[in-house]
C-alpha positions in Angstrom: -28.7 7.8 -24.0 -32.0 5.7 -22.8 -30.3 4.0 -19.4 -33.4 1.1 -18.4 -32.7 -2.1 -17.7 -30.8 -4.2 -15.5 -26.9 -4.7 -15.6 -27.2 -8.1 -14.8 -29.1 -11.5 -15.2 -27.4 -14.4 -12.7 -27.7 -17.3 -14.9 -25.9 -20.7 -14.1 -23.5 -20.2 -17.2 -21.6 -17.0 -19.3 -21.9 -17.5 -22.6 -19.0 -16.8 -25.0 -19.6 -14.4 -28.0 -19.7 -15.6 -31.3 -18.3 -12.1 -32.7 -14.9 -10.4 -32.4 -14.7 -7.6 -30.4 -13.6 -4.1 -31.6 -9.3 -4.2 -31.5 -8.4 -3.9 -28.1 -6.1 -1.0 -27.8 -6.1 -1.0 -24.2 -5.0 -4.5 -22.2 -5.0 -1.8 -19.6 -7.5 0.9 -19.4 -6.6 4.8 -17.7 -8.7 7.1 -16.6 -9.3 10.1 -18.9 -10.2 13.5 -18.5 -11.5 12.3 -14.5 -11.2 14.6 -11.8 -7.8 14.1 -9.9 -8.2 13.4 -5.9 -5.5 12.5 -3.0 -5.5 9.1 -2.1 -7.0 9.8 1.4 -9.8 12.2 -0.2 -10.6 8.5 -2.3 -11.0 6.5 1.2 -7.2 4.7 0.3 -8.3 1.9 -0.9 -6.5 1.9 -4.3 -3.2 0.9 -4.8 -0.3 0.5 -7.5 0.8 -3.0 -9.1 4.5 -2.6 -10.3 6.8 -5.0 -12.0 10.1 -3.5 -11.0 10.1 0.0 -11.7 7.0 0.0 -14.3 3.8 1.1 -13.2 1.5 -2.0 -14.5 -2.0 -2.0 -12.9 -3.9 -0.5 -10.3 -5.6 -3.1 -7.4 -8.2 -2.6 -4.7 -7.2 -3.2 -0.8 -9.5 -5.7 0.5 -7.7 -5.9 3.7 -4.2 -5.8 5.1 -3.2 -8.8 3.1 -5.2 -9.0 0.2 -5.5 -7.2 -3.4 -8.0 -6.9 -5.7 -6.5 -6.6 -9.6 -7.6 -7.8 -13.3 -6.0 -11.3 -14.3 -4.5 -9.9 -17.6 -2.6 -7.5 -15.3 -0.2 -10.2 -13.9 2.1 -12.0 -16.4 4.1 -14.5 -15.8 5.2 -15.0 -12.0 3.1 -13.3 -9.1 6.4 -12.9 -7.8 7.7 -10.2 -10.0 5.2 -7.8 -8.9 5.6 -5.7 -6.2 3.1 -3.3 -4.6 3.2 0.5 -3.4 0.2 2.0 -1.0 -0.7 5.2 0.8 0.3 7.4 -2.5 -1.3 9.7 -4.7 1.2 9.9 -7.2 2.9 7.5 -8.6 6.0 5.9 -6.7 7.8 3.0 -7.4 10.0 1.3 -5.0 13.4 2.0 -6.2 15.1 -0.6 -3.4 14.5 -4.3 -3.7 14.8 -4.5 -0.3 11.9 -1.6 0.6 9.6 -3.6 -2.2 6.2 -5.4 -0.7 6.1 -7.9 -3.0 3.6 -10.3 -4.1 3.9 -13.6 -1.8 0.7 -15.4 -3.6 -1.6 -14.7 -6.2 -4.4 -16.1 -8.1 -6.2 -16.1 -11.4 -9.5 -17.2 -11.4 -9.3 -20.2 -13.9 -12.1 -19.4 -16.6 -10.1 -16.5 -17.5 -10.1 -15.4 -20.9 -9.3 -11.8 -21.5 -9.9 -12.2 -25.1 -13.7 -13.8 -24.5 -14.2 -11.3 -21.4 -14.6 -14.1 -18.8 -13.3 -13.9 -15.4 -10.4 -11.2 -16.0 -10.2 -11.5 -11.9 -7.3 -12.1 -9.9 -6.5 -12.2 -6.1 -3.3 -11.1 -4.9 -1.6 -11.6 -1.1 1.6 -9.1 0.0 4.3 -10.3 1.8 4.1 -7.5 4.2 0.2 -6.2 5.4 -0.7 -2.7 4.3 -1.3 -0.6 6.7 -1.2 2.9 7.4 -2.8 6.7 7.9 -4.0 6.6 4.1 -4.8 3.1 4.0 -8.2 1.7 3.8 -9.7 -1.6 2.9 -13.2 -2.1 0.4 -15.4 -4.6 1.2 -16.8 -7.0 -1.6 -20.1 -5.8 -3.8 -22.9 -7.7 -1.8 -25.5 -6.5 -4.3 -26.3 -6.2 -7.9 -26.8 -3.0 -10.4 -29.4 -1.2 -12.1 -28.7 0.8 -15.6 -28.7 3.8 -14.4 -26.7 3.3 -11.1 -23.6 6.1 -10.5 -20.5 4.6 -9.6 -16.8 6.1 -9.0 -14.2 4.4 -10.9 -10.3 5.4 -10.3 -6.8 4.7 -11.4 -3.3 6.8 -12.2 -2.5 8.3 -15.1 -3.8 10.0 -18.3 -3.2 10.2 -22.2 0.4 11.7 -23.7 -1.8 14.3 -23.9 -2.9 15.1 -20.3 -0.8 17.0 -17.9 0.1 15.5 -14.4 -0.3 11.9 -15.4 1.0 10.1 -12.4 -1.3 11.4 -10.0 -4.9 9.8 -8.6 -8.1 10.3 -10.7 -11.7 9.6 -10.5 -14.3 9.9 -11.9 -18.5 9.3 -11.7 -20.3 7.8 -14.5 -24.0 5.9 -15.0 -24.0 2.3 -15.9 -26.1 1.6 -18.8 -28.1 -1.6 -19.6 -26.7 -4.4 -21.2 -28.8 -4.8 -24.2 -27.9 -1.0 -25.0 -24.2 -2.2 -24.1 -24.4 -5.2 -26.4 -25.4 -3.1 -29.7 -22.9 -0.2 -28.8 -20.1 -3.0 -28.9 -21.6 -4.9 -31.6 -22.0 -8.6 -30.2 -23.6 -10.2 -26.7 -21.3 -9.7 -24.0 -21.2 -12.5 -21.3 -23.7 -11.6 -18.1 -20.0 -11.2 -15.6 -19.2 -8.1 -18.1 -20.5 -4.7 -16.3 -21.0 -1.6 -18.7 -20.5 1.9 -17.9 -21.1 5.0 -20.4 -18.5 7.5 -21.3 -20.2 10.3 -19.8 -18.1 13.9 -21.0 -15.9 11.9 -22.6 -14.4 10.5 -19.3 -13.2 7.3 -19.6 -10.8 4.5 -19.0 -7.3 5.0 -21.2 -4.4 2.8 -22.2 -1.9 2.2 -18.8 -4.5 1.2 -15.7 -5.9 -1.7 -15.6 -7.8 -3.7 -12.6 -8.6 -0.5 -11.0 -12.1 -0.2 -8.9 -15.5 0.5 -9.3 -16.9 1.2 -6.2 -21.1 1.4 -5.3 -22.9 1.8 -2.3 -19.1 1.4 -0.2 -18.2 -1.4 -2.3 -16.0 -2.8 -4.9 -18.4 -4.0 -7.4 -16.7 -3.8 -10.5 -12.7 -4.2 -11.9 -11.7 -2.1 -14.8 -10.8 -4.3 -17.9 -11.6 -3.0 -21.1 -12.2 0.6 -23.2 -12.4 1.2 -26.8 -10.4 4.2 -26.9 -9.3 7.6 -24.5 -11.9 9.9 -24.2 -14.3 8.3 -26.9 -18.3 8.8 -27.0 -18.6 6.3 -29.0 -18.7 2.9 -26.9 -18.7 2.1 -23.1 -16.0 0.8 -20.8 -16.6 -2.4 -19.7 -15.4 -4.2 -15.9 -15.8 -7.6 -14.4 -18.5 -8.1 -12.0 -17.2 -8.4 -8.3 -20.6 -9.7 -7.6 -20.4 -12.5 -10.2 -16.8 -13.7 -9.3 -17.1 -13.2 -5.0 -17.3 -17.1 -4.4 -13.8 -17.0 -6.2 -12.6 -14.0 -4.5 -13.6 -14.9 -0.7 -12.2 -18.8 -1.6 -9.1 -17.3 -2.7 -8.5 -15.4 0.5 -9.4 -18.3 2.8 -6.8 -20.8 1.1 -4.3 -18.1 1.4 -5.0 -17.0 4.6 -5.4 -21.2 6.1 -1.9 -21.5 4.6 -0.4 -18.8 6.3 -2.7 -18.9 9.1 -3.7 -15.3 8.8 -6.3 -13.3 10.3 -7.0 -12.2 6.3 -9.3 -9.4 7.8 
């Protein structure tokens, strides 16, 4: 696989694509066939979105208050989702009452998980996160070359994989987006980030939103694959870096109206 190129070009508008993508059997991507890894090991910045006892997406910390997730992760009311942090496996909150819910979220408002544009969303706990196997990610401050290794992770697996609740990750290369563009077979907007199925690790169906994370920061969120454990096209994530404006907005009008301390 020839990896040249940069990932990105800024330009002052994304583009949609004329063509249909390939059928999205994923809304929610999984890692597949990554390596698995404690929570603390991964720097605890990853945590699990549930809407009662169903395990929905996976979110980034970006502080005590504030989560990271994909937009097509959150249906309906913010409010239905609660949150669970500190764990390596899965673990719902059985208890209502010992659920840290989601007070306030956002979706950025170009969405269009269909188009690829802007599948971003900002989330704010009732209760911060804190905690020996807590940490926070800072936002990507920087953009990506083809080529660049970055860690993605998330929970769970295929039917086919063994210990499927617990934390995986996994390092692959990004790969340039014209490369990108003829593997998926149309022009994907300049916000979509690529990454190669390298050993047949890749996202799977069930996790959603979870982070890819260069140089110490959160620079992508997961959002598409073509299928578990495929060679044949790349997963694809929304660019931190594109959306910040949105993200660090979000988190000041949140944190005004609550008059937080959002760090």
């Amino acid at each position: 696989m020839h990896l040249a190129g940069v990932i990105l070009l800024l330009t002052t508008s994304v583009l949609h694509a004329e063509e249909d993508l390939p059928d999205r059997h994923l809304v929610q991507p999984r890692i597949f066939n990554g390596k698995t890894i404690s929570l603390r090991a991964l720097g605890g910045y990853a945590v699990q979105i549930y809407k009662e006892l169903k395990f929905v997406c996976t979110g980034t910390l970006l502080s005590k208050n504030f989560i990271l997730t994909a937009a097509h992760c959150m249906v309906g009311d913010f409010g239905d989702y609660h949150v669970v942090s500190g764990e390596t496996e899965q673990m719902p909150s059985m208890f209502r009452e010992d659920r840290n819910y989601v007070h306030k979220g956002v979706r950025h408002p170009d969405f269009d998980k269909y188009a690829f544009i802007a599948d971003i969303a900002v989330l704010k706990v009732r209760e911060p996160i804190r905690g020996r196997d807590t940490g926070y990610m800072n936002i990507c401050s920087h953009l990506m070359s083809a080529g660049d290794m970055v860690t993605v992770s998330g929970w769970g697996s295929s039917e086919k994989q063994k210990n499927g609740n617990v934390l995986r990750t996994m390092l692959i290369p990004l790969i340039a987006k014209p490369e990108c563009n003829e593997e998926i077979g149309r022009k994907l907007p300049v916000n979509v980030i690529c990454a190669s199925n390298y050993m047949r690790s890749t996202l799977c169906n069930g996790d959603s939103g979870g982070p890819m994370i260069h140089k110490g920061e959160v620079c992508g969120v997961s959002t598409w694959t073509y299928e578990c454990g495929n060679n044949i096209k790349p997963d694809l994530f929304m660019s931190v870096y594109v959306y910040r404006d949105f993200i660090n907005k979000a988190m000041d009008k949140f944190s005004k109206e609550a008059n937080l301390d959002w760090e």
